[in-house]
BAFI-3210 file (N, C-alpha, C; in Angstrom, 3 decimals, decimal comma, padded with zeros to 6 digits):
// residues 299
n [1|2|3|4|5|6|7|8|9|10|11|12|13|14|15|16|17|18|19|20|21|22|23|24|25|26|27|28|29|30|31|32|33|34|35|36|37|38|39|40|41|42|43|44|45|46|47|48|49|50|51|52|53|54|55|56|57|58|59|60|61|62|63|64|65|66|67|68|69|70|71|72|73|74|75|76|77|78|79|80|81|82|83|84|85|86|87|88|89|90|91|92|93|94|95|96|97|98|99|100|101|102|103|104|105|106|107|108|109|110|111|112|113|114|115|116|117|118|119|120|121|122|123|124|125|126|127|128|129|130|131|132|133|134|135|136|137|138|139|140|141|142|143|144|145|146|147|148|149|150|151|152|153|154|155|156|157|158|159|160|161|162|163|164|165|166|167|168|169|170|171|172|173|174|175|176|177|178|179|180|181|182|183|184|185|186|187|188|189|190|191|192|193|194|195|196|197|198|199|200|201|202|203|204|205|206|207|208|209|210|211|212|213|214|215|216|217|218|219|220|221|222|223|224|225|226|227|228|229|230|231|232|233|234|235|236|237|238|239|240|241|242|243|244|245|246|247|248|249|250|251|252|253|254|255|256|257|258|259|260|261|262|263|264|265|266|267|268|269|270|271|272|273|274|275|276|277|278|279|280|281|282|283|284|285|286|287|288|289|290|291|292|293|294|295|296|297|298|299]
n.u [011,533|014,467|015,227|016,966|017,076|015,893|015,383|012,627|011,649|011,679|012,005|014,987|014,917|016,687|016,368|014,532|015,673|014,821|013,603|011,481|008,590|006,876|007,314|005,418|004,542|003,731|004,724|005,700|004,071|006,372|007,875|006,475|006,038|008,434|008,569|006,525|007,673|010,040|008,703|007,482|009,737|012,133|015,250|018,219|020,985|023,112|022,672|022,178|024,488|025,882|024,867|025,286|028,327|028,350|026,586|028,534|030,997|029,721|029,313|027,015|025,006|024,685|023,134|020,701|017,957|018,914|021,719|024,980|026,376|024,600|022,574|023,879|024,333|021,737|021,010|022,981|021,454|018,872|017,266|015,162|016,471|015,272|014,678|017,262|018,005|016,161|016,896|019,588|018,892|017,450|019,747|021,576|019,883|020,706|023,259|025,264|026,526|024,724|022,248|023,364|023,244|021,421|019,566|016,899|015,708|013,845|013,167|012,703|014,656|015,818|015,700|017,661|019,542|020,263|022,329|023,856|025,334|026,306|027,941|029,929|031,268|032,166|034,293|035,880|037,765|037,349|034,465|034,403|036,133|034,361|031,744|032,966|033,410|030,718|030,357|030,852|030,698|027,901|028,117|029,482|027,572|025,238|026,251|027,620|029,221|031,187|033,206|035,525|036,254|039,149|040,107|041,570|043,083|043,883|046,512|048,785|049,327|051,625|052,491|052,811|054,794|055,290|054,358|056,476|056,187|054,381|051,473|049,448|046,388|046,130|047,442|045,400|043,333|044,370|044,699|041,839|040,867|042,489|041,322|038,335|038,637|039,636|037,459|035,377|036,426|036,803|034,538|032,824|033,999|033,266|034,781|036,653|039,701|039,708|040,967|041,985|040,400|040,987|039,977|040,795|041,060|043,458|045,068|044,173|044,456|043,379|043,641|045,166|044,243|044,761|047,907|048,664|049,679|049,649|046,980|045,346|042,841|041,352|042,193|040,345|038,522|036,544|035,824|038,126|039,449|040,684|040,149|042,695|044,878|048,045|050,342|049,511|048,516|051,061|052,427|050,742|050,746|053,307|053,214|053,206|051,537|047,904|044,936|042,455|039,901|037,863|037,733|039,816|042,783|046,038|049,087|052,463|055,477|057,410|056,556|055,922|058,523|058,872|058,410|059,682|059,741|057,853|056,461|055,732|054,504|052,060|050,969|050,761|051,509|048,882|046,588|046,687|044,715|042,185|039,348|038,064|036,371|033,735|032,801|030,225|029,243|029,860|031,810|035,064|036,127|036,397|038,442|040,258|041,118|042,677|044,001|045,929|047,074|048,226|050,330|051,214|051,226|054,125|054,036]
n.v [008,204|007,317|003,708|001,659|-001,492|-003,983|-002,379|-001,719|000,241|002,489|004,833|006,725|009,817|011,427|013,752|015,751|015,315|014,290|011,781|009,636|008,243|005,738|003,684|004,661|007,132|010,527|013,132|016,078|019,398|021,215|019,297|018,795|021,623|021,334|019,468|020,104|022,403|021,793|020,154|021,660|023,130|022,111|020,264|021,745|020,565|021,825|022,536|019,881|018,824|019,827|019,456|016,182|016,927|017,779|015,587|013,695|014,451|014,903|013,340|010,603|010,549|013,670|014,338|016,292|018,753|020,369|020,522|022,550|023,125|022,336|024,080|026,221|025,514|025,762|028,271|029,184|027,727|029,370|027,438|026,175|024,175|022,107|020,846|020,449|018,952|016,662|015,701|015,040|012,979|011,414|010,871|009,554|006,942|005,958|005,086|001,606|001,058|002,480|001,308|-001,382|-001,622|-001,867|000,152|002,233|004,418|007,223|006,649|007,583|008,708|010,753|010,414|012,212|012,460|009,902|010,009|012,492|010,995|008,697|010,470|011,732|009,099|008,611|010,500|011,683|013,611|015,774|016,475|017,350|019,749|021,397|021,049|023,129|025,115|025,994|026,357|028,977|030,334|031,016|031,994|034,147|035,638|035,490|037,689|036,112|034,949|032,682|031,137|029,138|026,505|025,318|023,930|023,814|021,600|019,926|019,125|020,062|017,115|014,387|014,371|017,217|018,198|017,530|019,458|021,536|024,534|025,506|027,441|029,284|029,399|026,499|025,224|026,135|024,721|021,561|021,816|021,593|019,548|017,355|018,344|017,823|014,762|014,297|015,233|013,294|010,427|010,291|011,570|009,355|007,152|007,842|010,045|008,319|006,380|003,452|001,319|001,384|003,244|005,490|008,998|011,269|014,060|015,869|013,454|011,437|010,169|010,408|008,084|006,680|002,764|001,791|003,261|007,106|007,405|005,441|005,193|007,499|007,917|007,533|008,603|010,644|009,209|007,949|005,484|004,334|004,888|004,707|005,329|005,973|006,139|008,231|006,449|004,026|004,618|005,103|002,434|000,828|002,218|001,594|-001,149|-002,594|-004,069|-004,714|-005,421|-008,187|-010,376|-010,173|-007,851|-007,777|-007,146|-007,590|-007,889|-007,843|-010,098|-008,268|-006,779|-008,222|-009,055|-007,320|-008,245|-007,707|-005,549|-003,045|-000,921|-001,665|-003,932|-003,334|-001,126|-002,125|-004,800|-006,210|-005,395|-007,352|-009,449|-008,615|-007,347|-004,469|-001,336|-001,115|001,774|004,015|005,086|004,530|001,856|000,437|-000,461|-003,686|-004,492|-002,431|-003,373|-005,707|-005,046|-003,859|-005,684|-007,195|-005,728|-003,862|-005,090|-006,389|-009,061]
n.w [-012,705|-010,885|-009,531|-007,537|-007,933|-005,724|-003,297|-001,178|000,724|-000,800|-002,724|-004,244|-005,539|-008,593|-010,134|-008,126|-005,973|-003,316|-001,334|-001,959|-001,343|-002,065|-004,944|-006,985|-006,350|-006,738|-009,455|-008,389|-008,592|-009,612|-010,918|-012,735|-014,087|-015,208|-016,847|-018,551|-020,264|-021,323|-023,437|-024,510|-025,666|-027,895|-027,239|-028,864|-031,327|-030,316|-026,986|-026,493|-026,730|-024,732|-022,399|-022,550|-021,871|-019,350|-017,913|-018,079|-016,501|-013,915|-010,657|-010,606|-007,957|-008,149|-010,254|-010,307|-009,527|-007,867|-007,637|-007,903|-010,407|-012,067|-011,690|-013,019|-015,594|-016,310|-016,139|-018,502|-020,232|-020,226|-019,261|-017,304|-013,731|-013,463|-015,837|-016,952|-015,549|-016,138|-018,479|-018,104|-016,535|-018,914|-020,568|-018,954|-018,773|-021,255|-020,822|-020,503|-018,098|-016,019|-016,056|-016,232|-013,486|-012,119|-012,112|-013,020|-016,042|-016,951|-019,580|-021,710|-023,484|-026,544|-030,061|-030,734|-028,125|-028,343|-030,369|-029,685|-027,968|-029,348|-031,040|-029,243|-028,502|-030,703|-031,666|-028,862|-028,031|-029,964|-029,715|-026,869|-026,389|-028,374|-026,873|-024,898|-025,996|-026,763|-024,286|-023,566|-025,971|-024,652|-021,937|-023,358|-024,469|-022,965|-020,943|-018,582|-016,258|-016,955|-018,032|-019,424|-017,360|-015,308|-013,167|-009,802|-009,457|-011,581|-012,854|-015,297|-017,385|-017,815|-019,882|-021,240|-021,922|-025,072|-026,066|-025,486|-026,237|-028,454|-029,212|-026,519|-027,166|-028,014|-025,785|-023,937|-025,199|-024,782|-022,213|-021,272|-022,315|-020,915|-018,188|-018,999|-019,223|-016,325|-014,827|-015,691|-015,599|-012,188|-011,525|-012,647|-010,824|-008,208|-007,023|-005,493|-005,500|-007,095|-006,471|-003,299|-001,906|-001,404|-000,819|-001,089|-002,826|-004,367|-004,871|-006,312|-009,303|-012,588|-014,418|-017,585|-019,262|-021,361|-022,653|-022,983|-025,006|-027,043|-028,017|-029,415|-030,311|-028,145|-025,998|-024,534|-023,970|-021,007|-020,500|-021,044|-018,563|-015,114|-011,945|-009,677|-007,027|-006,582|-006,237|-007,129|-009,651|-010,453|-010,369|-011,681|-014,590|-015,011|-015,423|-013,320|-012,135|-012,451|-014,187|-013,992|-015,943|-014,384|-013,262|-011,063|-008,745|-009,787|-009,184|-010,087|-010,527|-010,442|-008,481|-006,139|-005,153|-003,810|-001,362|001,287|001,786|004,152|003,400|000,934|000,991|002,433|001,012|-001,641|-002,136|-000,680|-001,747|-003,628|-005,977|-004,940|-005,487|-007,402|-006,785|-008,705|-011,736|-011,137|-013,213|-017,047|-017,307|-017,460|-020,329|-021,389|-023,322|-023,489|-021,098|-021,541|-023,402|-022,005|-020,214|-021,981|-023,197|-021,572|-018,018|-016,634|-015,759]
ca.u [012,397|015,371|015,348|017,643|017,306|016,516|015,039|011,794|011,079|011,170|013,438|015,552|014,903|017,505|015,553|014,263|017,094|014,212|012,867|010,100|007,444|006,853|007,951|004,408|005,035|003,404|005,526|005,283|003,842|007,375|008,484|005,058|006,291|009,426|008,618|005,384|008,135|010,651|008,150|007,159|011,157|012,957|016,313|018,905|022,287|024,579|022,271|022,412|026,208|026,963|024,218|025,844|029,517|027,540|026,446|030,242|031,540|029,025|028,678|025,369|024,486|024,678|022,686|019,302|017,791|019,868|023,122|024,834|026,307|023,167|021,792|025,081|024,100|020,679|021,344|023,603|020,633|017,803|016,275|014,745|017,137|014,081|014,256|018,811|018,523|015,081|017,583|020,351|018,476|017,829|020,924|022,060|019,642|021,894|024,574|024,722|026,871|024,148|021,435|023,624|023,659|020,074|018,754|016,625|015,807|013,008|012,724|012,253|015,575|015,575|017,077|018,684|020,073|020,960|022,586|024,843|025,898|026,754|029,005|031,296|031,670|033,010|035,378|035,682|038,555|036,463|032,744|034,522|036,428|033,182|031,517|033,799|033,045|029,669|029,653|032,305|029,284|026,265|028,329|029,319|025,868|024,366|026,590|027,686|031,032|031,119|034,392|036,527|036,782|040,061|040,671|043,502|043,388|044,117|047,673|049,250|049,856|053,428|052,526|052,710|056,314|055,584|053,829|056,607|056,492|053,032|050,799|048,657|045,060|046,658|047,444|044,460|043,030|045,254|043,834|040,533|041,014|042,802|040,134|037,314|038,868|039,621|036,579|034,572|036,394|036,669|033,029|032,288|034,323|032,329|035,873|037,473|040,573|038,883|041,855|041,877|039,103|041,115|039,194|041,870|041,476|044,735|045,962|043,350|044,536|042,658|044,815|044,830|044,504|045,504|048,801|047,861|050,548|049,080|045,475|044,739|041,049|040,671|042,938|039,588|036,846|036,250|035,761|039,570|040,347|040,444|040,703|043,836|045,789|049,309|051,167|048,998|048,635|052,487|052,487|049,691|051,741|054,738|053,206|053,542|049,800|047,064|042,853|041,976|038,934|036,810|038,480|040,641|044,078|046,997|050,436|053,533|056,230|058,174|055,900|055,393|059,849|059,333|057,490|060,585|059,616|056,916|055,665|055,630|053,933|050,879|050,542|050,481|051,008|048,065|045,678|046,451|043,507|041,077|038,146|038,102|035,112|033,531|032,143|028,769|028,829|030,926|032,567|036,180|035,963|037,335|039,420|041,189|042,104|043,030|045,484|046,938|047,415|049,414|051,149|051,828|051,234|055,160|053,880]
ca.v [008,275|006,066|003,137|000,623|-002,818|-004,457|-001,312|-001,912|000,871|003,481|005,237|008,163|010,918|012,620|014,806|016,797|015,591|014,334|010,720|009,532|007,201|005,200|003,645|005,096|008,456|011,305|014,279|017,819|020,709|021,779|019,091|018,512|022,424|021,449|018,883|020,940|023,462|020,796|019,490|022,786|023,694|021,251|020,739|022,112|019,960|022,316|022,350|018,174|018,321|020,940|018,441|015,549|017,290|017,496|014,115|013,481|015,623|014,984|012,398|010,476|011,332|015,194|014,718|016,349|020,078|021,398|020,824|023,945|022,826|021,786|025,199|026,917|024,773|025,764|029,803|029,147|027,793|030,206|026,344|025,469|023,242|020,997|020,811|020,380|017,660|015,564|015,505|014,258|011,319|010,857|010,609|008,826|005,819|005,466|004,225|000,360|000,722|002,508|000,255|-002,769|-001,480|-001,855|001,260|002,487|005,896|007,857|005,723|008,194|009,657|010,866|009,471|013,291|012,109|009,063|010,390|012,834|010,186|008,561|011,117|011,469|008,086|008,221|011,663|012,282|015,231|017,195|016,854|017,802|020,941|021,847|021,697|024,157|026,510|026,258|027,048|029,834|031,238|031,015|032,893|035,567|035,606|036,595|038,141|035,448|034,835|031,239|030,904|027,460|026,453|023,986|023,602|024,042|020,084|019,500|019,700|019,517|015,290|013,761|014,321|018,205|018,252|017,510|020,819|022,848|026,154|025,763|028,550|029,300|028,722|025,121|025,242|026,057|023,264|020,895|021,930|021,507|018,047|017,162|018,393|016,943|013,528|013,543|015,104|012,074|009,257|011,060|011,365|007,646|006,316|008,689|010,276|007,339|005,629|002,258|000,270|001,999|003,481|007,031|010,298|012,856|013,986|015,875|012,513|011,109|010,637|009,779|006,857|005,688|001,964|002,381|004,556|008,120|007,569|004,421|005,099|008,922|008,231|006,894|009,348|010,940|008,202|007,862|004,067|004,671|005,308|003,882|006,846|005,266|007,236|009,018|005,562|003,006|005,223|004,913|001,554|000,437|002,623|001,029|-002,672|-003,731|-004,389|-004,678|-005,833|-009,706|-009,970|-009,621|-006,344|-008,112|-006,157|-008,495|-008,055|-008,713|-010,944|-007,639|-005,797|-009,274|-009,377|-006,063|-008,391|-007,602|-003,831|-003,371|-000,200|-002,267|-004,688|-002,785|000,063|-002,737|-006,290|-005,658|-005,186|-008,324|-010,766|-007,471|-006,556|-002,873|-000,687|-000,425|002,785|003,914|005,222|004,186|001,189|-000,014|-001,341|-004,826|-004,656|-001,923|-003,775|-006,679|-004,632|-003,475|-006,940|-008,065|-004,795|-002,913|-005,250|-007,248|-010,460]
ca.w [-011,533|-010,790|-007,985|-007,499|-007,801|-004,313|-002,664|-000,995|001,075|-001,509|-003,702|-004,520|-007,205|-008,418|-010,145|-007,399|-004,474|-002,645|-001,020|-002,862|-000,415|-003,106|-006,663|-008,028|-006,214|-007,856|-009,590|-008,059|-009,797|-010,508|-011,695|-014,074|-015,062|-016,010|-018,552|-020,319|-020,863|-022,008|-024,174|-025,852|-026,457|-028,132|-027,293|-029,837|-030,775|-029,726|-025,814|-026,246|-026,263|-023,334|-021,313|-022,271|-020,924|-018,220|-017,415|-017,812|-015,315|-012,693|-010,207|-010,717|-007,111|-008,203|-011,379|-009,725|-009,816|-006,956|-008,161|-008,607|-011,904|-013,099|-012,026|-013,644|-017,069|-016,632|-016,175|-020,022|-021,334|-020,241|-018,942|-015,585|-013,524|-013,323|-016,784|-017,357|-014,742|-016,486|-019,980|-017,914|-016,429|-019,703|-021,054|-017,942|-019,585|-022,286|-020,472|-020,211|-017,052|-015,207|-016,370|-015,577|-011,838|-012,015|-011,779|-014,245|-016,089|-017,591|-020,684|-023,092|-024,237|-027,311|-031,203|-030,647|-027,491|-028,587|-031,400|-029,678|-027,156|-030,417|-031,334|-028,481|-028,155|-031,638|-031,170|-027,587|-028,186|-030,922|-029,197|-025,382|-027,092|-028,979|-025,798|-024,270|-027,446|-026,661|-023,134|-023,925|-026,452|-024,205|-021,589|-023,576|-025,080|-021,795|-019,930|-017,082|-015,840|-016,978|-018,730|-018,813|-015,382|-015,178|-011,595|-009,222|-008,564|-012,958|-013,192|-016,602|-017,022|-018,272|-021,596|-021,773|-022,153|-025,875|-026,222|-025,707|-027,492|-028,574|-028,792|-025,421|-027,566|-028,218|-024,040|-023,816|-025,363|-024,124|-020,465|-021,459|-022,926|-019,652|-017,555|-019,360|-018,849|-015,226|-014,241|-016,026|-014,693|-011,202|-011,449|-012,556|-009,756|-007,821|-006,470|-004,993|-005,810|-007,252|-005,207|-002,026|-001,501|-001,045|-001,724|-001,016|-004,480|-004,899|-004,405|-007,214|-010,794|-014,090|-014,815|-018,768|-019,323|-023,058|-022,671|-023,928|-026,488|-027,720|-029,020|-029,794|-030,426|-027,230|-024,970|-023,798|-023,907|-019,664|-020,109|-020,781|-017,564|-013,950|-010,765|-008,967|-006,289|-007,107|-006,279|-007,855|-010,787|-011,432|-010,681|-013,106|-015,925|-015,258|-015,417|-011,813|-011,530|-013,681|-013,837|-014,133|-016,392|-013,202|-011,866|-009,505|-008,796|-009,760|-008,765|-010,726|-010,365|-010,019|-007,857|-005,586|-004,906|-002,916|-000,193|002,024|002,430|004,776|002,636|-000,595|001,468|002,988|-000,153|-003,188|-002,239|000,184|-002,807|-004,328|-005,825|-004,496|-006,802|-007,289|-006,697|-009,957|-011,301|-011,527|-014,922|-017,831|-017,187|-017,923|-021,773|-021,207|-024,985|-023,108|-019,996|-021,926|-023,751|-020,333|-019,323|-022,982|-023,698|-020,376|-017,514|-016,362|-015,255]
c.u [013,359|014,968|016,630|017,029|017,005|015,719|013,298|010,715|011,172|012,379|014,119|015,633|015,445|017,131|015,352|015,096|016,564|014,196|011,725|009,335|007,795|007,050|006,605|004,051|004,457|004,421|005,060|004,899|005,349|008,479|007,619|005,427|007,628|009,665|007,689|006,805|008,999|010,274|008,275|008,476|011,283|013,870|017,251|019,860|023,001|023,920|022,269|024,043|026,681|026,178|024,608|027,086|029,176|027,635|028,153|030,810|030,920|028,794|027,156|025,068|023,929|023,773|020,924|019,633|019,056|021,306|023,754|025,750|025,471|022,621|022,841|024,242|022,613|020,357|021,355|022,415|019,087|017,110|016,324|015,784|016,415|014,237|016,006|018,681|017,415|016,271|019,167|020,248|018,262|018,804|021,306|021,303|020,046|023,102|024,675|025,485|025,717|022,617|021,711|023,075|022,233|018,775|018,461|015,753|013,937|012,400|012,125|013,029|015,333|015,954|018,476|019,679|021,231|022,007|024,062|025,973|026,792|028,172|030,033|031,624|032,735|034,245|035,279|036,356|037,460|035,124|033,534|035,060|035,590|031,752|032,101|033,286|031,805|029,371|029,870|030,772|028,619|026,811|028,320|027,828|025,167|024,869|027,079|029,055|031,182|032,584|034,831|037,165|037,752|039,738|041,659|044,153|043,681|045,388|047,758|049,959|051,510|053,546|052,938|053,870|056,437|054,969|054,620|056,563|055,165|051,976|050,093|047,297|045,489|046,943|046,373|043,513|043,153|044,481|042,659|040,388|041,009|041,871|038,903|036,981|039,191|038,558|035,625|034,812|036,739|035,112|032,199|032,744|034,197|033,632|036,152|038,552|039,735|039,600|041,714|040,624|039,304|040,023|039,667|041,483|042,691|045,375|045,265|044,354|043,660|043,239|044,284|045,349|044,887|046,710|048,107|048,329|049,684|047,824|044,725|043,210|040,549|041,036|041,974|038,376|037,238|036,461|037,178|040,141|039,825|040,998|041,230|044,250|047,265|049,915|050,685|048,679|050,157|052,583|051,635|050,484|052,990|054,538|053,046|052,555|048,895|045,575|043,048|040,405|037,513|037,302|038,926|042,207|044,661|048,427|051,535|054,587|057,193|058,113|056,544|057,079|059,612|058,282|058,315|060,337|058,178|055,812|054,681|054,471|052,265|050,372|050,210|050,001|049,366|046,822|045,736|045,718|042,326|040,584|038,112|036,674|034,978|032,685|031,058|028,713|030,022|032,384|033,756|035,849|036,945|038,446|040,574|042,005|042,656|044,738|046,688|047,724|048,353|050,165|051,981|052,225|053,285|054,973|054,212]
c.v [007,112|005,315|002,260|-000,681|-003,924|-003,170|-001,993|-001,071|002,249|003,410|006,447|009,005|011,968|013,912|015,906|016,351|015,165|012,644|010,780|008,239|005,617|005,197|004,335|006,488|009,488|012,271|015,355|018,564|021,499|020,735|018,695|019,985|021,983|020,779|019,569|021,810|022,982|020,379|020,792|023,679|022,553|021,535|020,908|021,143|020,342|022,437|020,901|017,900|018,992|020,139|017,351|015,703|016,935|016,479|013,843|013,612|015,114|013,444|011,747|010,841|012,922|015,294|014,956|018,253|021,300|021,421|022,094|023,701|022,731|023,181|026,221|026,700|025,658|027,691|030,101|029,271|028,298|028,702|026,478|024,378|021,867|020,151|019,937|019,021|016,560|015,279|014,706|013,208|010,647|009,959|009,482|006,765|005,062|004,649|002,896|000,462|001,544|001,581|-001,554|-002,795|-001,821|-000,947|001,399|004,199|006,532|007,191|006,554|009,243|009,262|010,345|010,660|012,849|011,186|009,473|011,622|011,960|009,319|008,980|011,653|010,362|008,355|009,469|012,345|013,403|016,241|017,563|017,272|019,401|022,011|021,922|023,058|025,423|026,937|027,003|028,503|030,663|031,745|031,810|033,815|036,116|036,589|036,727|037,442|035,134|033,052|030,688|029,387|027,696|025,125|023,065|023,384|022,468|019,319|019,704|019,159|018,009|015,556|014,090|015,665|018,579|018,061|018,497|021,669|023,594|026,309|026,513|028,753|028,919|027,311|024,278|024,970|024,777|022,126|020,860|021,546|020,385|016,978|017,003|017,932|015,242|012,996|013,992|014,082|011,000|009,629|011,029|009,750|006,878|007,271|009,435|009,714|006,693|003,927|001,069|000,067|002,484|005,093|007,947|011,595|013,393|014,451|014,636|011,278|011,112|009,609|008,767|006,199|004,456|001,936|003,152|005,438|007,904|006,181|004,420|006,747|009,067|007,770|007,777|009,736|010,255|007,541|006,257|003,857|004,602|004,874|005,211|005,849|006,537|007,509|007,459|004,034|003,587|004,514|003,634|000,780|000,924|001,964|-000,877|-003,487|-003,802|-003,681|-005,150|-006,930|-008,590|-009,634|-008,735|-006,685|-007,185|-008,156|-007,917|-008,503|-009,431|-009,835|-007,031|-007,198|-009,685|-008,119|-006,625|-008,546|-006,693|-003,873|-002,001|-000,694|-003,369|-004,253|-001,768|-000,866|-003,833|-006,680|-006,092|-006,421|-009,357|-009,916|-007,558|-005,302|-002,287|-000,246|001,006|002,596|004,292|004,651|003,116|000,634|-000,876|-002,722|-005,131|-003,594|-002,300|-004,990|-006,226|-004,361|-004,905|-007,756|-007,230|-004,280|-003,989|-006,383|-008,345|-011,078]
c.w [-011,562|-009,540|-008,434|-007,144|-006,043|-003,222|-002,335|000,019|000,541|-002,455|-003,622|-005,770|-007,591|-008,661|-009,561|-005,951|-003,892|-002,160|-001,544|-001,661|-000,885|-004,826|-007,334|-006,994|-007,606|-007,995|-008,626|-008,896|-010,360|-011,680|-013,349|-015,206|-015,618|-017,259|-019,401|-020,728|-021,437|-023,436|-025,089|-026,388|-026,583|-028,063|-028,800|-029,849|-029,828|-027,220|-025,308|-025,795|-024,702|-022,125|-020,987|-021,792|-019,470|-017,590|-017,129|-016,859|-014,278|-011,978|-010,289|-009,558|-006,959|-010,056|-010,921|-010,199|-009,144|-007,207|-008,362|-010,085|-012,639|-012,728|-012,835|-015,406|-017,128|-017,133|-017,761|-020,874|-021,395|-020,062|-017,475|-015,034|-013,539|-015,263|-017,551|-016,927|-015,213|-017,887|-019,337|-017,717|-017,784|-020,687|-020,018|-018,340|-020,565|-021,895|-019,557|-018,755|-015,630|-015,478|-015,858|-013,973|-011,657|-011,709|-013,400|-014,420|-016,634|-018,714|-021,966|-023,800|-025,656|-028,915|-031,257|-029,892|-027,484|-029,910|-030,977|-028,278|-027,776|-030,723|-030,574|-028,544|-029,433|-031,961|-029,645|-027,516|-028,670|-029,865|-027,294|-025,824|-027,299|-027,920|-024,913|-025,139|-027,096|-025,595|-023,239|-024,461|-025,451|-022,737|-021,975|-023,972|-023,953|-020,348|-018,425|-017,706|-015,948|-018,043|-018,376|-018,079|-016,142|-014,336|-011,301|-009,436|-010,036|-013,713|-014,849|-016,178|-017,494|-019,478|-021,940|-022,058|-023,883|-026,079|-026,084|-026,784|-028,223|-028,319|-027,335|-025,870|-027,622|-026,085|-023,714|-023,789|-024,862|-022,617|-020,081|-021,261|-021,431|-018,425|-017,544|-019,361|-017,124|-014,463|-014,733|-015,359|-013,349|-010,528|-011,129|-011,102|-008,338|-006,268|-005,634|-005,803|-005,835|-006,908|-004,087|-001,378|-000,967|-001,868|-001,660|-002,598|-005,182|-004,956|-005,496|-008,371|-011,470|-014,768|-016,457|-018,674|-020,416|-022,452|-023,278|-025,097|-027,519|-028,791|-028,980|-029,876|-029,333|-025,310|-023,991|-023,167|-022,060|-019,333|-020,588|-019,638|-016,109|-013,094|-009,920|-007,832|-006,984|-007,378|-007,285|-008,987|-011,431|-011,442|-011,319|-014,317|-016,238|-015,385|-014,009|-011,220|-012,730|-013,320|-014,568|-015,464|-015,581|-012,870|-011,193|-009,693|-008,949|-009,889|-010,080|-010,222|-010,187|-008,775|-006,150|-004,744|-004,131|-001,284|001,498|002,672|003,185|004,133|001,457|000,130|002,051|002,291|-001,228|-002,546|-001,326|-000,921|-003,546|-004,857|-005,570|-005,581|-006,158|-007,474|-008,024|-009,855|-011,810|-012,965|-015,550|-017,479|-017,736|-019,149|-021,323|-022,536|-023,802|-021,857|-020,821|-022,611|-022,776|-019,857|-020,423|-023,764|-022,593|-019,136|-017,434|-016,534|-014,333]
res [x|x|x|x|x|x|x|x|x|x|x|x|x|x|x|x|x|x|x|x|x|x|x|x|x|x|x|x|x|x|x|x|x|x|x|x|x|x|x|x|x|x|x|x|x|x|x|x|x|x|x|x|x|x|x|x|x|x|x|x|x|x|x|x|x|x|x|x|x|x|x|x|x|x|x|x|x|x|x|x|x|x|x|x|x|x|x|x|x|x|x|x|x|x|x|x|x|x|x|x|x|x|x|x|x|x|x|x|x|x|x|x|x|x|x|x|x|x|x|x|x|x|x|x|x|x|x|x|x|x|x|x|x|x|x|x|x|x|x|x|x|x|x|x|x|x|x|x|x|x|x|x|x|x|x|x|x|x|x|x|x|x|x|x|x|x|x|x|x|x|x|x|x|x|x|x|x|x|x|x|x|x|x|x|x|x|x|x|x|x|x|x|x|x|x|x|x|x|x|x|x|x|x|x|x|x|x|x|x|x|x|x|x|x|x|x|x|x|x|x|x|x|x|x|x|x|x|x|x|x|x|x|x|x|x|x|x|x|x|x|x|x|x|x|x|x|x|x|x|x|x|x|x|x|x|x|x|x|x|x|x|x|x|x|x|x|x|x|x|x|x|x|x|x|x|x|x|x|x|x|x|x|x|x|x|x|x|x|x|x|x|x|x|x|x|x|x|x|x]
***
């Protein structure tokens, strides 16, 4: 089970969605069935990758049985949700930014696990794609209406303008890609603007600290990316604010001359010197804010 750090009158398990009494809390009989049956299937790669998408996508708060993603995933793979959501906590152990927070996991993900956690890290395009393929299969397979979901709220970015004329499978793609990156960091910063503290989400973007143009192998990797609102999005891209090596917002010397306007004044300068709500999973690579701050940021 997970707790946090500091907790002393119980915990929370995502697992089963529930309050637990206590940290030595016994399982339920469903969730005792969901690991014998765990145990006696092993998971497959191609069911490790569409779990780890998963994890991706999903707020840690929503990584339990009831989820209906996690019962969607679980439908695909003829598994118990009891069973989708014990392999996510797993996975969810892997990642030093939820471990930093001080919560801790199951303790017994796998070298599989580890292994395809591995391998996004090191192609996040190909292994999010190749997820998609998979789910794509295991729908048609058996019959469920599970096709690649976008969403209304995933417009095409700035970039798609170099795509014209490009087939629609290539669109396709493209959409996917897109989608797979702002529902991750969306997720991590558990849909808040990590300035503000907005949660409109049309009003959300996936903000790269890398430009996209800059580092291709990195376009999709989550710890890429900071969830800003519409306006602090553009002004992060354009330099006129940037992340200290503590997460503090800092201002530029361009941004910082608009302290005349009383917009500019209460939308940016406002934020100045702030530490930003980090996220729960997958934290901002500090190489990549660093670059932000001696490539992109004004001064």
């Amino acid at each position: 089970m997970w707790t946090t750090s500091g907790t002393s009158s119980g915990c929370f398990d995502p697992l089963l969605a529930s309050p637990l009494c206590s940290a030595d809390a016994t399982f339920d009989r469903g969730w005792l069935s969901a690991v014998t049956r765990a145990i006696a299937r092993p998971w497959t790669h191609d069911e490790l990758v569409v779990a780890f998408n998963l994890y991706c996508e999903l707020p840690f708060g929503r990584l339990h049985q009831r989820a209906p993603e996690v019962e969607r995933l679980a439908a695909l793979l003829a598994r118990s949700p009891g069973s989708v959501a014990m392999k996510l906590v797993n996975i969810a152990s892997l990642d030093p930014a939820v471990t930093a927070s001080g919560r801790r996991g199951l303790g017994n993900a796998s070298v599989a696990d580890a292994a395809v956690w591995s391998e996004f890290h090191a192609d996040w395009e190909g292994l999010a794609l190749e997820s998609a393929r998979i789910r794509q299969q295991l729908a048609d397979a058996h019959g469920l209406p599970d096709a690649i979901v976008v969403g209304d709220d995933v417009p095409l970015d700035d970039h798609s303008a170099a795509y014209a004329g490009i087939s629609r499978p290539a669109v396709v793609q493209m959409r996917v890609k897109q989608a797979f990156f702002r529902k991750a960091v969306l997720a991590s910063y558990e849909g808040r603007c990590c300035v503000t503290g907005l949660s409109a989400r049309r009003l959300l973007v996936a903000s790269h600290i890398v430009p996209w143009a800059a580092d291709p192998k990195n376009r999709l990797n989550p710890r890429n990316g900071l969830c800003l609102s519409s306006l602090h999005d553009k002004a992060f891209d354009a330099g006129l604010m940037t992340l200290s090596g503590d997460h503090r917002v800092v201002m530029s010397q361009a941004a910082k001359s608009l302290a005349e306007e009383p917009f500019a004044l209460s939308s940016l300068l406002a934020y100045d010197g702030q530490k930003i709500r980090l996220p729960v999973k997958f934290a901002p690579d500090e190489a990549f804010l660093a670059h932000h701050r001696t490539s992109v940021f004004l001064g």
